[in-house]
N, C-alpha and C positions, 0 to 999 in steps of 0.2 A: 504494500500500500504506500503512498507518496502523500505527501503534507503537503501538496500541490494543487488546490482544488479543479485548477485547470488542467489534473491530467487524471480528475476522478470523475465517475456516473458517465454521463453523455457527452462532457468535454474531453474525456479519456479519448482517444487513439485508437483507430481499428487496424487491424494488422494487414488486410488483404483486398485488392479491387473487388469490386464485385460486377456481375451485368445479368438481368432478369427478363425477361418478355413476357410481352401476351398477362400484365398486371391485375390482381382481383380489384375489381371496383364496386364499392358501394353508392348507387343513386347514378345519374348518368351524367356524363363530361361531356359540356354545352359543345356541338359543332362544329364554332369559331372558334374554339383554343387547336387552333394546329398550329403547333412549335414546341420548343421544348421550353421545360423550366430549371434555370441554370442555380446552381448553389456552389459556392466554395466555403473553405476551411482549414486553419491549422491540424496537421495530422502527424506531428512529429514518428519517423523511421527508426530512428536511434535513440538512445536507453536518453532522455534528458539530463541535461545536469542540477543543481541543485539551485540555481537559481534560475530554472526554465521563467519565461514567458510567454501567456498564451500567444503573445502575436507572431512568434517567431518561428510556430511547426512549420512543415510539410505541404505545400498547397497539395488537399485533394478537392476537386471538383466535382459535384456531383449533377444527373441530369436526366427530366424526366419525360420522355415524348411520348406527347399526344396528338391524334391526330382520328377526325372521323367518329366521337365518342369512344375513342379508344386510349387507353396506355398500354403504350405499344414496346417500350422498352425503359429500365433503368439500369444505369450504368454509375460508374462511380471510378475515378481513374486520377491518380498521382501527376502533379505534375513536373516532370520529369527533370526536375535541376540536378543542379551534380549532387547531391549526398543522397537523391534518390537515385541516380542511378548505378552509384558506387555500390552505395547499402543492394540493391536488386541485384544490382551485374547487368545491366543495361548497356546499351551504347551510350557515350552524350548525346546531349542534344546540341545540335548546331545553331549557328547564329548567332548575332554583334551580344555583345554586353558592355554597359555602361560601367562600369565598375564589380572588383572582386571584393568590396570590402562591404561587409556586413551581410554576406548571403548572397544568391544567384535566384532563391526561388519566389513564386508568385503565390499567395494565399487570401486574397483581402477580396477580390471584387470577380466576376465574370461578365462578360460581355460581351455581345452583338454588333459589330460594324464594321459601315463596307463590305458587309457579306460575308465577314471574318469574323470568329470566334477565337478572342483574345481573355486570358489569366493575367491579371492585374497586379500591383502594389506597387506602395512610394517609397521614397526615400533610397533610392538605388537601384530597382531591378526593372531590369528591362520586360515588359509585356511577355508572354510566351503562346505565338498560335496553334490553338487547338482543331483538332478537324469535327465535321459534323459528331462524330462519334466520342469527342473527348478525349484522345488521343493527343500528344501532344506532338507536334508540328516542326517549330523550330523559334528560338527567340526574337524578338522583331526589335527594330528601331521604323516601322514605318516608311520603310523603303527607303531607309538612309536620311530620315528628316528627322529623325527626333533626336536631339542635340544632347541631351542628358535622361536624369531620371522619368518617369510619367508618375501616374497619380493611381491610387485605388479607386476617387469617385469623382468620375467627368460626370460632367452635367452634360444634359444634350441640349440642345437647344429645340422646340419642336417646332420652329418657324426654317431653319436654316436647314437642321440633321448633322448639325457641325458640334464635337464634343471640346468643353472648354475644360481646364483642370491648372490644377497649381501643382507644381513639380518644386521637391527639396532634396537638398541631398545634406550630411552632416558635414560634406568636405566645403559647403558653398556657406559664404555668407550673405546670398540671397533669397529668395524666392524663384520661382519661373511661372507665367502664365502663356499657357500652350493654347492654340488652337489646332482642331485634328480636323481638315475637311474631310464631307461625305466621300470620299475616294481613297481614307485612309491615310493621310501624306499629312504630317505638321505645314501650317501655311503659316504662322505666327509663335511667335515667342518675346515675348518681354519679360527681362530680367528683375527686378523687385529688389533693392537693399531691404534687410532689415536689421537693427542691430543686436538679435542672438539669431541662433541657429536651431529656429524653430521646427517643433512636429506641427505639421499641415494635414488633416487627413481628406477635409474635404471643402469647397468651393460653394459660390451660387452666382447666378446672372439675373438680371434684370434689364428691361430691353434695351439701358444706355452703359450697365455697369457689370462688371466682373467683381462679386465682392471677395475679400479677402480676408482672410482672419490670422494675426499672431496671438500668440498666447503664450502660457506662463511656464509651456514644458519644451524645454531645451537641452540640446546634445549637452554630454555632460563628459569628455576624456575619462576624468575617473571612474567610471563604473564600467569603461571597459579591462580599468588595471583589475578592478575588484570581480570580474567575471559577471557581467548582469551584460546577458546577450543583446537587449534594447538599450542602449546608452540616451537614454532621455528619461528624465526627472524634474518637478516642480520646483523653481525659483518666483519667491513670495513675490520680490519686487520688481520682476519683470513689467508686469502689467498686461490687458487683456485691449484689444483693439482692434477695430474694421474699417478696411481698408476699400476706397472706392476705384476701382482704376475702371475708366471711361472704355469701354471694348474698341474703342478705334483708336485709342491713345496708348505716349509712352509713361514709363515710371516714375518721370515728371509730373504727371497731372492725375497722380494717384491722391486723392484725400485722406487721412487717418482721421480715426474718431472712436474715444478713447469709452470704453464700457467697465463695467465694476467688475474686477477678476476673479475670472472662472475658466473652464475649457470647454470646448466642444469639440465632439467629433464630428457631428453632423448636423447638414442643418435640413430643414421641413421644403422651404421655401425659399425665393423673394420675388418682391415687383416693387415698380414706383407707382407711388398715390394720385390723388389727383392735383398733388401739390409739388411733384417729382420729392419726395422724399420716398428715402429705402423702406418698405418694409419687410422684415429680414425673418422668421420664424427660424428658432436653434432647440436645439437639447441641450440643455447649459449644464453641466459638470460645477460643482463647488470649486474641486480641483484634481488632480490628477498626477499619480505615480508621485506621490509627497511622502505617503508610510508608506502604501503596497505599491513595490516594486515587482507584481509579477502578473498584475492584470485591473481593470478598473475598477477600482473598489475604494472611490472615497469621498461617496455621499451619493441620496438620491438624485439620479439626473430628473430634471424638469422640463415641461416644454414652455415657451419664453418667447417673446416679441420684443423684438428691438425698433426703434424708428429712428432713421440714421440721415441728417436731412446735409446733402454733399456742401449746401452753404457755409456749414458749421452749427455750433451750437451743440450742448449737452444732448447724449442719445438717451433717448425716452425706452424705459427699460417695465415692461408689464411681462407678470406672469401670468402664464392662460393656463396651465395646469398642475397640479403640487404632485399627481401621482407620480413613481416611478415611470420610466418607460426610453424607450430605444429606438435604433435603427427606423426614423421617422420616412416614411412613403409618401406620394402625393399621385395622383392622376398625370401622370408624367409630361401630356399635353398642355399642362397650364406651366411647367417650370418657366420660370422666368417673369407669369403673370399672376394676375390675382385668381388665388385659391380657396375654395368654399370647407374641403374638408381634408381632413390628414389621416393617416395610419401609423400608428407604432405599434411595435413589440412592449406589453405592460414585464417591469423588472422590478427586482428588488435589491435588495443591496449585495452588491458584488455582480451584480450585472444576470441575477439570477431568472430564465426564463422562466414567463409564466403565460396568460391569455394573450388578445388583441385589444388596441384600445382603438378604435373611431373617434377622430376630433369634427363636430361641425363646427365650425371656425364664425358662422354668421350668427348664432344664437348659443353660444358656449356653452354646449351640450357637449359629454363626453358617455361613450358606451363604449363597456366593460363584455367582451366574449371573457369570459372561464369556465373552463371544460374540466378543472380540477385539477391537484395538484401533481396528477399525472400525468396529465397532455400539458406537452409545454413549445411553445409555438417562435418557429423562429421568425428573420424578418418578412416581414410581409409583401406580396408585389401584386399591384392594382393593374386588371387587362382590361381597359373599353370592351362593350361588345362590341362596338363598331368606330369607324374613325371618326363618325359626326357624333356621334352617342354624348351626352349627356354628361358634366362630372360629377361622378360615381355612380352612374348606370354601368354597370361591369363586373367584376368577378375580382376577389383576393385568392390569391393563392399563397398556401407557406408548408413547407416542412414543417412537421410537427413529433416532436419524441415521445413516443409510447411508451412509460414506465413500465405498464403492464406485458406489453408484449417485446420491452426491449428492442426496440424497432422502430421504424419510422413512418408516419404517412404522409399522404401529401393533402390538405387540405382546400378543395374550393368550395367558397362562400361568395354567395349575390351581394355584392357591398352594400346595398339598398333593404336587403334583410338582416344585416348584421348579428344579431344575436338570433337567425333563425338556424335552422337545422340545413346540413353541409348539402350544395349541390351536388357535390360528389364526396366521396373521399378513395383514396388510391393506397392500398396498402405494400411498402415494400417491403422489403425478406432482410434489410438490415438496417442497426441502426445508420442516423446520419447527426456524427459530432457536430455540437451547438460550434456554428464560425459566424460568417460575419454578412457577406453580401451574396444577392444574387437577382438574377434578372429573368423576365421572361423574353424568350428570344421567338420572333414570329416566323413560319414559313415565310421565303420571297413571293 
C-alpha cells in the first residue's frame, strides 16, 4: 500500500491496454453521437518514487466509439514516450521534441484537429499524434511551426476553428500565446514577459482579447535538488493577475489587472459586456502546492466571476458558487461569448470525485446529479444535438467509476433533464483512473 493517495482506489494505475467491442448498453445512444469520446490520464509504468505526483504519470488515453446507436469499440492505449517504451520494449516513437528536460510524455488533455488526433501537455512536451485507433503516431511540432512548448487546454474559437493556448516552459522567463490554424500549422506566437516563471495550465478568448492568467505557483530549482518531480510550488507574494492581450496585438498592448491571490486551473468562460468589459468565469483555488506537494489539495475550489474592465480600475471579484467543484464545461459554441449555463465535476477536498453540478448562470440556480458515493463522475463534455441547436439542448457525456463493479461507465444525460435518468449508459470491462481532460471528437 502507498501513503500516496494519488496512487490508491481509482487514481491507482492499471497495468495493461485494454480494447473491447460490440459494448452492453443500457437505454439507447441518440443517433447523432457518431464519434468517439476521448479521455486521458496519469498512469504511471514504473514503481513511483516517494515523492510521486499525480500530474507526472504515464499518459494513457482512453476512447469510446459510437456510432449508429451503437458502442462499437473501447480501447484504452499508453502513450508511447520513452519510459513507456523502454518499460514495454517498444520501438520509440519518432519525431521533433522540444526539450528532454522534465519528461517527453503527454497526459493532460486529448484532442481533435485538423482531422488529427493529438495527446497534449504544457510546460515542455511536445503534442504526440494518435491514429483513429489511439495508437500513437509520432511527436509533432505542427509541421515544423511550433516554436517551443504547447498547452494542455487551447481554447477553440467557434467563429474561426483556430485553437488559441498559452505555452511555458521553466527554462523561459516568459509566456507564449500561440495560435494553431484550422490546417494544423502555428500562424502566430507572441512572446509575454512575466517576472516569475509561472504554471499556466489554461487560457480564455473573448472576441477582442486572449486572457491570461499569472499566479502564485512558480518553478522552484530547489525541489528539483530535493526530488519533487513537479518543481513548482506557492510563493505568498507573488500575486494573482489577468492579463489582457488584444488577439491582433503584440506584448506591448497586453493590460494587467491585479485580482486577490489565489490559482486557477481552469476557467468556465469569457466575453465582453455591453460595456466591453471582461467577463471572465474561473474555478479559483485559495492556493496551490503551498503544504501538499503531491496533488491539489488546498482548499475548496469555487466557481467565481471576475469583471476585468481593459480601461483599468479594480477587478470586481463575485462568487457564484461556494460548492466544491472542477474541471468547468460550457457548450463549447458560445467560448469566447456570453454563456447561459456551465458544467462541473462536484469535488471535495483533495480534489475528490463525486456527482455533476449544472450552473444556470441567468437565475443562479445550481443542480446537484448524485448517484452516490459510489458513482463518481469524471469531467464532463457537452455534445449539441445539432449545430443550430439551442445552449444546452444536447447530451453530457462523462466517465464515471463504479465502486461496485470496479469499473467504469460511460454516462449520457439530456442536459435539459439533468437530474433525470441516463439516456444511455455504456458499460466497460475496466476500470478508467480519475485524470484530467477529455473531448468528444465528431465523425468528419
Amino acid at each position: 500500500m502507498s501513503d500516496n493517495p494519488y496512487l490508491e482506489g481509482n487514481f491507482g494505475p492499471i497495468s495493461d491496454e485494454a480494447t473491447a467491442f460490440d459494448l452492453p448498453v443500457r437505454g439507447e445512444i441518440p443517433a447523432e453521437l457518431s464519434g468517439r469520446l476521448l479521455r486521458i490520464g496519469p498512469n504511471p509504468v514504473t514503481e513511483p518514487g516517494p515523492n510521486h505526483h499525480w500530474f507526472v504519470g504515464n499518459g494513457l488515453v482512453h476512447g469510446l466509439r459510437m456510432r449508429d446507436g451503437k458502442a462499437l469499440w473501447y480501447r484504452s492505449r499508453y502513450v508511447r514516450d520513452d519510459q513507456v517504451c523502454e518499460t514495454k520494449g517498444w520501438p520509440k516513437t519518432p519525431g521533433p521534441r522540444f526539450s528532454d528536460l522534465g519528461g517527453d510524455g503527454a497526459n493532460t488533455n486529448v484532442i481533435q484537429h485538423a482531422g488529427r488526433t493529438f495527446a497534449i501537455v504544457e510546460a515542455g512536451g511536445n503534442p504526440f499524434e494518435l491514429s483513429e485507433e489511439l495508437e500513437t503516431v509520432a511527436r509533432s511540432n505542427f509541421d515544423g511551426t511550433l516554436p517551443g512548448p504547447f498547452s494542455a487546454h487551447p481554447k477553440r474559437d467557434p467563429d474561426t476553428g483556430e485553437l488559441h493556448v498559452t505555452g511555458y516552459f521553466f527554462g523561459w522567463e516568459h509566456l507564449q500565446y500561440l495560435v494553431v490554424g484550422t490546417e494544423g500549422r502555428v500562424r502566430k506566437t507572441v512572446d509575454i514577459p512575466t517576472p516569475g516563471r509561472t504554471m499556466v495550465h489554461d487560457c480564455s478568448i473573448t472576441k477582442n482579447y486572449f486572457v491570461v492568467f499569472d499566479t502564485p505557483v512558480l518553478f522552484d530549482p530547489s525541489m528539483l535538488e530535493k526530488g519533487y518531480p513537479l518543481p513548482y510550488r506557492w510563493f505568498e507574494d507573488y500575486g494573482t493577475r489577468v492579463g489582457l492581450l488584444p488577439r491582433d496585438g503584440e506584448a506591448s498592448d497586453i493590460t494587467w489587472h491585479d485580482v486577490n491571490p489565489c490559482f486557477l486551473f481552469h476557467s468556465l468562460n469569457s466575453y465582453e459586456d455591453t460595456d466591453g468589459r471582461v467577463v471572465l468565469d474561473v474555478v479559483r483555488h485559495p492556493k496551490m502546492f503551498d503544504v501538499h506537494l503531491d496533488g491539489p489539495n488546498e482548499g475548496i475550489p469555487t466557481l467565481e466571476r471576475w469583471i476585468v474592465d481593459p480601461k483599468g480600475g479594480p477587478v470586481k471579484e463575485e462568487r457564484l458558487c461556494e460548492r466544491g467543484q472542477e474541471f468547468p464545461r460550457i457548450d463549447e459554441r458560445r467560448i469566447g461569448k456570453p454563456h447561459r449555463y456551465g458544467y462541473c465535476g462536484a469535488v471535495g477536498e483533495g480534489l475528490v470525485y463525486g456527482g455533476l453540478l449544472k450552473h444556470d448562470l441567468k437565475t443562479g440556480e445550481t443542480l446537484h446529479r448524485d448517484e452516490g458515493p459510489h458513482r463518481q463522475f469524471q469531467e464532463p463534455v457537452f455534445v449539441p444535438r445539432s449545430d443550430d441547436a439551442d445552449e444546452d439542448d444536447g447530451w453530457l457525456l462523462a466517465y464515471v467509476h463504479d465502486a461496485k463493479r470496479n469499473a467504469a461507465d460511460v454516462v449520457i444525460l439530456e442536459a435539459q433533464n439533468f437530474l433525470g435518468d441516463p439516456v444511455a449508459t455504456v458499460e466497460l470491462p475496466v476500470r478508467v483512473p480519475f485524470g484530467f481532460h477529455g473531448n468528444w471528437a465528431p465523425d468528419a
